[in-house]
Residue frames relative to the residue before (quaternion, step in Angstrom):
aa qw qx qy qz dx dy dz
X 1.0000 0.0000 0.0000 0.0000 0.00 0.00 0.00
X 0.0620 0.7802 -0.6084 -0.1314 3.71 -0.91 0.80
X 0.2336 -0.6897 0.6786 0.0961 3.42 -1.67 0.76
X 0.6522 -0.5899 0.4214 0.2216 2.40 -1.77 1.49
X 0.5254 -0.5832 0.4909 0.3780 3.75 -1.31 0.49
X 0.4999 0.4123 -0.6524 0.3930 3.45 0.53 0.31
X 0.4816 0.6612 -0.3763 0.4350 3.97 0.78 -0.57
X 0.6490 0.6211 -0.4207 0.1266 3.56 -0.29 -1.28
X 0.9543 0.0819 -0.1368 0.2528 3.32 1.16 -1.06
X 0.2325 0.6811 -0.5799 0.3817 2.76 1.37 1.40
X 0.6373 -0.5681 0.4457 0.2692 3.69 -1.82 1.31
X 0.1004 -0.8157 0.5623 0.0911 3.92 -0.10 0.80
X 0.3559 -0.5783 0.6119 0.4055 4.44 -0.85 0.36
X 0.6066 -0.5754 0.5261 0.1556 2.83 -1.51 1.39
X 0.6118 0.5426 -0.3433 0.4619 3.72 1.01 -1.22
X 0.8709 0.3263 0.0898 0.3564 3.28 -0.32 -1.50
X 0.3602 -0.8750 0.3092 0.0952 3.38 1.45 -0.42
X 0.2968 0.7217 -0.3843 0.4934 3.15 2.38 0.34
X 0.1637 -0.7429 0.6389 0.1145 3.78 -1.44 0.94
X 0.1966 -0.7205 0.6646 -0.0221 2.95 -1.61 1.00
X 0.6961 -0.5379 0.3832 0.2816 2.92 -1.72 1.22
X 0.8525 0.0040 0.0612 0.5191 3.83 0.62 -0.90
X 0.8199 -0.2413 0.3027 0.4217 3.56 -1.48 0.09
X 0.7887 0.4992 -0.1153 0.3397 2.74 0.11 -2.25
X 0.6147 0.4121 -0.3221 0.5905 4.22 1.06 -1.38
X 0.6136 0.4537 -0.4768 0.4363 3.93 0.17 -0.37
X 0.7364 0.4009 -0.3278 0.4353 3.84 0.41 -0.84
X 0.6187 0.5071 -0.4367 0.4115 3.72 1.25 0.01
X 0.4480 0.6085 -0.3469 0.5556 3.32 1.67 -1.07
X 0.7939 0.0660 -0.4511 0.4024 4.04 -0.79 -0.78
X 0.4923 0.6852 -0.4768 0.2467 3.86 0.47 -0.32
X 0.6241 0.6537 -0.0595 0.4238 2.99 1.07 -1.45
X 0.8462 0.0359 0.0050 0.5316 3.29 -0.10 -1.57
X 0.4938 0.6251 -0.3250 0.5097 3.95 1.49 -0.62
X 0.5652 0.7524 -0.3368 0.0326 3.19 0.26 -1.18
X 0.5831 0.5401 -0.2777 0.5396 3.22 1.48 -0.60
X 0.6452 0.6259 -0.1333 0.4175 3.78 1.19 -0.93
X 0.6552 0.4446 -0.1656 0.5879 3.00 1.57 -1.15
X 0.7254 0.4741 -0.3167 0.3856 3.80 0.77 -0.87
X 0.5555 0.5512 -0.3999 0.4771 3.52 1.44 -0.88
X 0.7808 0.3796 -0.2761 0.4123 3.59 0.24 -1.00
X 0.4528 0.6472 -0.3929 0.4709 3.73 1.00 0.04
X 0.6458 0.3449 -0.3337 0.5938 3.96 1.03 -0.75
X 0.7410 0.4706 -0.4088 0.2497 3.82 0.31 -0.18
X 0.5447 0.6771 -0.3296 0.3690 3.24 1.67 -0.44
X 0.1307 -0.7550 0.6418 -0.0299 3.82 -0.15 1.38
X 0.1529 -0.6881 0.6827 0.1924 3.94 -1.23 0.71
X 0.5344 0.7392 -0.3743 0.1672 3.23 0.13 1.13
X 0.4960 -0.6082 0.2753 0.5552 4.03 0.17 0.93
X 0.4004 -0.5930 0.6473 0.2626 3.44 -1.63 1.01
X 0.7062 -0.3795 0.4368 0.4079 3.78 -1.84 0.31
X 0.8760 0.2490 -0.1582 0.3817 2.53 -1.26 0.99
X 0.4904 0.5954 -0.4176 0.4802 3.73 1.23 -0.03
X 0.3603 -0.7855 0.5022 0.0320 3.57 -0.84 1.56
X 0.0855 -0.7074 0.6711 0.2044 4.04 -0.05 0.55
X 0.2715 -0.6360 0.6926 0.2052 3.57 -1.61 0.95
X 0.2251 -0.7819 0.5473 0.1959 3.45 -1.13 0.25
């Protein structure tokens, strides 16, 4: 899909590929219709070191 350069810098959903006038209407959009997408992948995110990661002192 190409968009016109009048397009380029409005914030578009990564999922669905829908543009939006601003930040703020995109974060109602994945909340909204995402919301189920966004909450599953929220429990898998662990902040812990992966195998094999080396700490330098």
């Amino acid at each position: 899909m190409v968009l016109p350069l009048v397009d380029e810098y409005k914030p578009k959903c990564y999922l669905c590929h829908k543009g939006f006038e601003s930040i703020e209407k995109l974060r109602d959009h994945q909340n909204t219709a995402h919301k189920d997408h966004f909450e599953s992948h929220e429990k898998q995110i662990t902040r812990e070191p992966a195998p094999g990661d080396v700490t330098v002192f």
